[in-house]
C-alpha positions as a printed Julia matrix, in Angstrom:
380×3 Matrix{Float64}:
   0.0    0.0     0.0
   1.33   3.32   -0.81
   1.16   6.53    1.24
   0.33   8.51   -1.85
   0.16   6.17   -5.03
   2.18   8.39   -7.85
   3.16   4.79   -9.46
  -1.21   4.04  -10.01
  -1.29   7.6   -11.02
   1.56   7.35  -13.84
   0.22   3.84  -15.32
  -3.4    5.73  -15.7
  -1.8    8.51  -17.07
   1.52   7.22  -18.94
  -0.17   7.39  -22.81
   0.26  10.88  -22.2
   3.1   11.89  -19.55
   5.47   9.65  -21.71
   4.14  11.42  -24.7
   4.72  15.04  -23.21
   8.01  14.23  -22.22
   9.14  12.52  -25.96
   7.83  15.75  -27.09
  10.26  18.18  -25.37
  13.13  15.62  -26.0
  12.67  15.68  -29.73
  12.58  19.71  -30.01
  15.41  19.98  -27.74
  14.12  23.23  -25.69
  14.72  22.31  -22.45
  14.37  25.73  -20.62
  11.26  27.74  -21.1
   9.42  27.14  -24.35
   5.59  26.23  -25.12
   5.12  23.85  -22.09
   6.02  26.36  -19.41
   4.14  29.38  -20.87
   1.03  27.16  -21.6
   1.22  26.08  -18.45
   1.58  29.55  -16.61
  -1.87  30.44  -18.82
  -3.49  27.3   -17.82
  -2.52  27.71  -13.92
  -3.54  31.21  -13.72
  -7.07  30.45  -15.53
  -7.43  27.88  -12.97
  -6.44  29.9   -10.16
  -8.32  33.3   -11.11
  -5.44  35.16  -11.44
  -4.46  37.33  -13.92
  -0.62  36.19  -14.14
   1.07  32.64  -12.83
   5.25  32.98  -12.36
   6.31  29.36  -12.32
   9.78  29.24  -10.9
  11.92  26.48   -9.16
  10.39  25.03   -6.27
   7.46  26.23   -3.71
  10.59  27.61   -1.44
  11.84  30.07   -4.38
   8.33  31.2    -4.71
   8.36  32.34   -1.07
  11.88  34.15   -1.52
  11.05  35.85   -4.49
   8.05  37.32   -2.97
   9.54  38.32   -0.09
  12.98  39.73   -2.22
  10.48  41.99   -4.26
   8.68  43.05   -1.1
  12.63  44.07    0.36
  11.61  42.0     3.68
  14.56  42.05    5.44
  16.29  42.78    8.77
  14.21  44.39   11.59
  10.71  42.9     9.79
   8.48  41.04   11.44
   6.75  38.62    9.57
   3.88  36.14   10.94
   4.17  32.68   10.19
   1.83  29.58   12.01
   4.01  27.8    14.44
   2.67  24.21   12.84
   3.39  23.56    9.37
   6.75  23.07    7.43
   9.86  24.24    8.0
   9.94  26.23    4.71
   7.21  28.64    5.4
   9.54  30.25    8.63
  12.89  29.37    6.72
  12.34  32.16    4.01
  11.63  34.6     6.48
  15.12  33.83    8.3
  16.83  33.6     4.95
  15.92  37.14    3.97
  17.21  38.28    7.56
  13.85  39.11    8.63
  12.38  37.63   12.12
   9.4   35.23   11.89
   7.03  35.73   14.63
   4.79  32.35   15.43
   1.36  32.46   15.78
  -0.93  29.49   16.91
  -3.25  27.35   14.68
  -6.77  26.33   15.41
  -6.47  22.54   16.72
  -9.91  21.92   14.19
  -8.57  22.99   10.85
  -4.64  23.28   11.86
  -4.47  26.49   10.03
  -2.99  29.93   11.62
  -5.28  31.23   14.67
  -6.68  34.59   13.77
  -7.0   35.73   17.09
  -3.58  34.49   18.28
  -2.61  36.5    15.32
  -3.81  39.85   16.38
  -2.15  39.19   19.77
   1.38  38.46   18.2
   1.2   41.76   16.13
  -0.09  44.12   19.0
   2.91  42.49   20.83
   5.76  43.29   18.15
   4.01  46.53   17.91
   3.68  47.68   21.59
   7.35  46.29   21.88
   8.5   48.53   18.9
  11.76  46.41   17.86
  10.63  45.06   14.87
   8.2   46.77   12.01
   4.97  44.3    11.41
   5.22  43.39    7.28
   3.54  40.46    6.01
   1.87  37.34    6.9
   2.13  34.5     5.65
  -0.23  32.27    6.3
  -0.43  28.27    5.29
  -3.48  26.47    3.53
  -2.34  23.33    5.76
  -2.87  20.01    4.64
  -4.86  20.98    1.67
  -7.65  23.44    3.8
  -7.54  27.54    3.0
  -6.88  29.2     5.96
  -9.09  31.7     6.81
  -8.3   34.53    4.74
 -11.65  36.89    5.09
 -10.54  37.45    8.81
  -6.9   37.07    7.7
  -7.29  39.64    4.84
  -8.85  42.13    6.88
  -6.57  41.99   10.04
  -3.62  42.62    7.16
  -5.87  45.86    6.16
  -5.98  46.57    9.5
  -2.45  46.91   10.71
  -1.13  47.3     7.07
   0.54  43.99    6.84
   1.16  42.43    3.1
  -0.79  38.38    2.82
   1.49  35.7     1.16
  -0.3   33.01    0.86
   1.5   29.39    1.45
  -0.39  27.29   -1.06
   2.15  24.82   -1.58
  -0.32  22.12    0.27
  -3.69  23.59   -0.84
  -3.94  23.57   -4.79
  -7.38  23.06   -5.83
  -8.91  24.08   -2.42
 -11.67  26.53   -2.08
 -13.84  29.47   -0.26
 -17.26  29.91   -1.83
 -15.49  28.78   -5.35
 -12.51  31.28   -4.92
 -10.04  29.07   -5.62
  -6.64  28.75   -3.59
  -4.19  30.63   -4.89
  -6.26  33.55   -5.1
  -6.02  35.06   -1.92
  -4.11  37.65   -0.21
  -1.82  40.23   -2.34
   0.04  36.77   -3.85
   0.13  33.38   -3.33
   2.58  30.25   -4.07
   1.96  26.57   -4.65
   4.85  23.91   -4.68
   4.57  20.82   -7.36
   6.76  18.45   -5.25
   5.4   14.99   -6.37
   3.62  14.44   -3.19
   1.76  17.4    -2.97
  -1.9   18.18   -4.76
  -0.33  18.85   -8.15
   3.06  16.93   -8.11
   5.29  16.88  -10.66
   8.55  14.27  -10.83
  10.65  16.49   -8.94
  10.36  19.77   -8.11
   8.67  22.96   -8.96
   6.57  25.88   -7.96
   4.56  28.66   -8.48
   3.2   31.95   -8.27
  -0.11  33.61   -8.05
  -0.43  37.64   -8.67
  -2.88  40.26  -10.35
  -0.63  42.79   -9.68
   1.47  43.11  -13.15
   4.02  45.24  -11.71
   5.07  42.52   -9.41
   4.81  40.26  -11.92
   7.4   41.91  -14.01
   9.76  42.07  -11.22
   9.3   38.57  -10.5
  10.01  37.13  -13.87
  13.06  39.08  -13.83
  14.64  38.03  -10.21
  13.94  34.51  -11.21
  16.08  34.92  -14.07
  19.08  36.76  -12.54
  17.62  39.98  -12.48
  17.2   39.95  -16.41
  16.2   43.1   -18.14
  14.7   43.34  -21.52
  16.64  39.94  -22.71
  18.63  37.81  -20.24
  22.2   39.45  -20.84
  21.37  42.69  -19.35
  20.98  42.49  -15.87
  19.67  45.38  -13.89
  19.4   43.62  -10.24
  20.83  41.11   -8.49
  18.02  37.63   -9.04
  18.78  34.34   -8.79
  18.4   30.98  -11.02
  14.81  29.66  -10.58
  13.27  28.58  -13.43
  10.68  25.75  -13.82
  11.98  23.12  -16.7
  10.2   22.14  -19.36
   9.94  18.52  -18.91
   8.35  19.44  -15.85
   5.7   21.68  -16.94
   4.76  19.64  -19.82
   4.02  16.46  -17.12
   2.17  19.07  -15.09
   0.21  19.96  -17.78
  -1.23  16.28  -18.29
  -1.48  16.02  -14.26
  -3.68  19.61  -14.4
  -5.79  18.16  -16.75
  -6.42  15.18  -14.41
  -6.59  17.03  -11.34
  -9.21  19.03  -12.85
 -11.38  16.28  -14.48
 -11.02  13.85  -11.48
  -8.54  13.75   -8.69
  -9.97  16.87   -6.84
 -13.15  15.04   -6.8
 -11.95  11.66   -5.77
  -9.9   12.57   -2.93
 -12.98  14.19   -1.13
 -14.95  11.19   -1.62
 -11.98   9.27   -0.04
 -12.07  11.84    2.73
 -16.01  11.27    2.8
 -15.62   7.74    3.16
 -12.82   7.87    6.16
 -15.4   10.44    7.86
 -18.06   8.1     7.76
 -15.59   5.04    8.65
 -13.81   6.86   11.69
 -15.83  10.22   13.07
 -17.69   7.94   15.9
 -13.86   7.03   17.03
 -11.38   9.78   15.92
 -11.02  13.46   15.35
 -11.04  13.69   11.38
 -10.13  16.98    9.82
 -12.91  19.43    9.64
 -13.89  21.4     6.38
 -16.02  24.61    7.59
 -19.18  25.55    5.6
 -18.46  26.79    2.27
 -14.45  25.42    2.62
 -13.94  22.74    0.19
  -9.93  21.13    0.4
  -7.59  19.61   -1.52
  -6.85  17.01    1.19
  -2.94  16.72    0.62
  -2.83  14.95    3.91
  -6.02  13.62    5.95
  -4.63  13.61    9.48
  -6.17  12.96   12.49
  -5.91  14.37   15.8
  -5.56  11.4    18.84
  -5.81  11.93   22.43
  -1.88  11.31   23.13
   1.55  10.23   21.73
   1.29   7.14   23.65
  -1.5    6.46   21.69
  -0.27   7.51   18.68
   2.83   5.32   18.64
   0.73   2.56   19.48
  -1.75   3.25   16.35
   0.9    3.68   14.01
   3.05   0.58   15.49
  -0.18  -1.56   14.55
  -1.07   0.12   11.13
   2.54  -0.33   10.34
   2.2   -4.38   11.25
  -0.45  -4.34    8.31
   2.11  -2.49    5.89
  -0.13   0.61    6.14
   2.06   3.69    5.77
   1.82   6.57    8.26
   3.28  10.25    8.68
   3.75  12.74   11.57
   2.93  16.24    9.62
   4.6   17.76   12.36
   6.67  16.37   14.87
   8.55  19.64   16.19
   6.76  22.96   16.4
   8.8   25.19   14.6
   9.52  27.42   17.2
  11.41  25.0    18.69
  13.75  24.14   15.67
  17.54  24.63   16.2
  17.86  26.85   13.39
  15.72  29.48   15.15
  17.42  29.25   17.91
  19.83  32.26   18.05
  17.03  34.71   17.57
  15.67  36.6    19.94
  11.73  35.5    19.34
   9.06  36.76   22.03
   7.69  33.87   24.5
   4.29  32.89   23.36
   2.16  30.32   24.42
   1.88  28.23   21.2
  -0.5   25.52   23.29
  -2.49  24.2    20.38
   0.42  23.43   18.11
   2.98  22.19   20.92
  -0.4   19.43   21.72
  -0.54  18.98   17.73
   2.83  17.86   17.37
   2.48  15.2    19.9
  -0.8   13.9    18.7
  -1.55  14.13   15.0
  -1.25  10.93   12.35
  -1.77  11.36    8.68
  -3.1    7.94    7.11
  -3.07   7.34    3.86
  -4.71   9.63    1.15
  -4.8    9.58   -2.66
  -7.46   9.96   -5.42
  -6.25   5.99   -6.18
  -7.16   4.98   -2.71
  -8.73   1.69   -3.18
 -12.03   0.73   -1.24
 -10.45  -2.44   -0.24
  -7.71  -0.4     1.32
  -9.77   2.33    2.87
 -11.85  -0.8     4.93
  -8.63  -2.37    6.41
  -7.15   1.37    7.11
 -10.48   2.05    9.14
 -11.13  -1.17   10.47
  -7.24  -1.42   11.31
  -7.5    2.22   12.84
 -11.13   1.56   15.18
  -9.41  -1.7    16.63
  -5.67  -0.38   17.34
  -8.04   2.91   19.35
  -9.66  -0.08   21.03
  -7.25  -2.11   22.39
  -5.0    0.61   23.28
  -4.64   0.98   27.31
  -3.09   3.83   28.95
   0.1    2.52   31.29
């Protein structure tokens, strides 16, 4: 059993991923080219955007944004303290501070009144300026941006919006993507929209922006890529790798969105008498790139997983260590903050397997696995 099946997916879809990929072979364009801007037009129509910047990976995307935005030392920026390391890491790398701000134990996403809190605090302490937030469409849900887009008009903070986990997710049929001032998505292969290895994107309708995107991406091009009028980087998306997302888009759209919420309908039915399953607020629909559930300790936990792992049913921990406490934030000065919710996350969540090729077979013995491990687990 796989954790996410990308070998079923490939066999389904191999007439045409192998075809995609013979394509760009025989013309020999390996950088940019018709597969990449297609792809940007197709991504952005999908989105609701009026321009997509595909780049290197969902990290770059972050950087860029914040390199254009010239975050950098003495900014605050607000990240939620449970999600991946990534989301926090640009903010470091671009000598800014991330602040962490607590997530909601029911839909793991950022807090919105933990997030008022942390900027009154940076504020009233008058160290660091409040710049952006970034907030993180966790495990496949939109956060909340109507609160989160009006707290950022509020104290004049900038939205980046972490989409690297919630392509194809939605709020009243605004699509992820499509919130805040920009937004980024990641195509690592296990995420919503994978491709085989990585890539990522960005979401804008701000053209200016755009611009200066496209050119840091390239090493600061100007009007052709010899003249160079800033300092950019290399992070471009290649062309074998947007012409295999463009086959998985097509998919995604036609059928995988819609088959991994009827896998997530089935586990709700299977497990919500036993478990806390993820919950999807009115008018929220996700992408489900992880269906985790929330148990009552680790004990527990490691006893669930031991006994799902005796039936060669794969589990993850989506997060073990609240990022707050990772070494590599160590030497910064960060305000104490409670951070309850996410410290009690990291010792109790359990992602179980999720895919749009979930068999039903599979799903059964996952459930029926899961209700007896609960059952026969005794507290020491």
């Amino acid at each position: 059993m796989e954790f996410r099946d990308l070998k079923q997916q490939y066999q389904i879809l191999k007439k045409e991923i192998d075809q995609a990929v013979l394509d760009v072979m025989s013309s020999a364009t390996f950088i940019g080219g018709d597969p990449v801007t297609k792809l940007e037009q197709e991504l952005a129509a999908y989105v609701g955007v009026k321009h997509c910047i595909s780049c290197g990976n969902g990290t770059d995307a972050m950087s860029l944004v914040l390199t254009a935005w010239d975050i950098g030392p003495g900014d605050a920026v607000f990240v939620p303290d449970f999600t991946f390391f990534a989301t926090a890491e640009v903010v470091g790398y671009c000598g800014a501070t991330p602040i962490f701000v607590d997530v909601k134990k029911e839909t793991f996403n950022i807090d919105t009144e933990d997030l008022i809190q942390a900027i009154e605090e940076v504020n009233r302490k008058g160290k660091l300026k409040p710049r952006a937030i970034i907030p993180v469409d966790l495990f496949g849900l939109p956060a909340d941006y109507p609160a989160i887009e009006k707290i950022a008009r509020k104290y004049n903070l900038q939205v980046l919006s972490d989409s690297a986990q919630g392509f194809g997710g939605s709020i009243d049929g605004k699509k992820a993507g499509s919130f805040g001032d920009v937004a980024t998505t990641s195509f690592f292969p296990a995420k919503p929209l994978g491709c085989y290895g990585d890539g990522g994107a960005i979401f804008t309708n701000n053209s200016d922006l755009a611009a200066l995107l496209n050119s840091l991406k390239v090493h600061g091009k100007g009007s052709y890529k010899y003249d160079n009028v800033r300092i950019g980087v290399n992070s471009r998306l290649d062309t074998i790798q947007a012409a295999i997302l463009r086959v998985k888009l097509q998919a995604f759209q036609d059928y995988e969105l819609a088959a991994v919420n009827q896998v997530a309908d089935l586990y709700r039915q299977a497990l919500d008498d036993e478990f806390r399953t993820p919950q999807v607020p009115e008018s929220y629909e996700s992408s489900y790139a992880q269906f985790t559930l929330i148990l009552d300790s680790s004990a527990e936990r490691e006893f669930i997983q031991h006994q799902l792992k005796e039936k060669d049913i794969p589990t993850m921990i989506y997060y073990p260590i609240p990022l707050h406490q990772q070494m590599a934030f160590s030497a910064l000065s960060l305000p104490e903050r409670a951070l309850n919710n996410t410290k009690e996350l990291c010792q109790t969540v359990l992602s179980i397997p999720m895919h749009p090729y979930l068999k039903e077979a599979d799903l059964t013995l996952i459930s029926e696995t899961l209700i007896e491990s609960k059952r026969s687990f005794v507290i020491k």
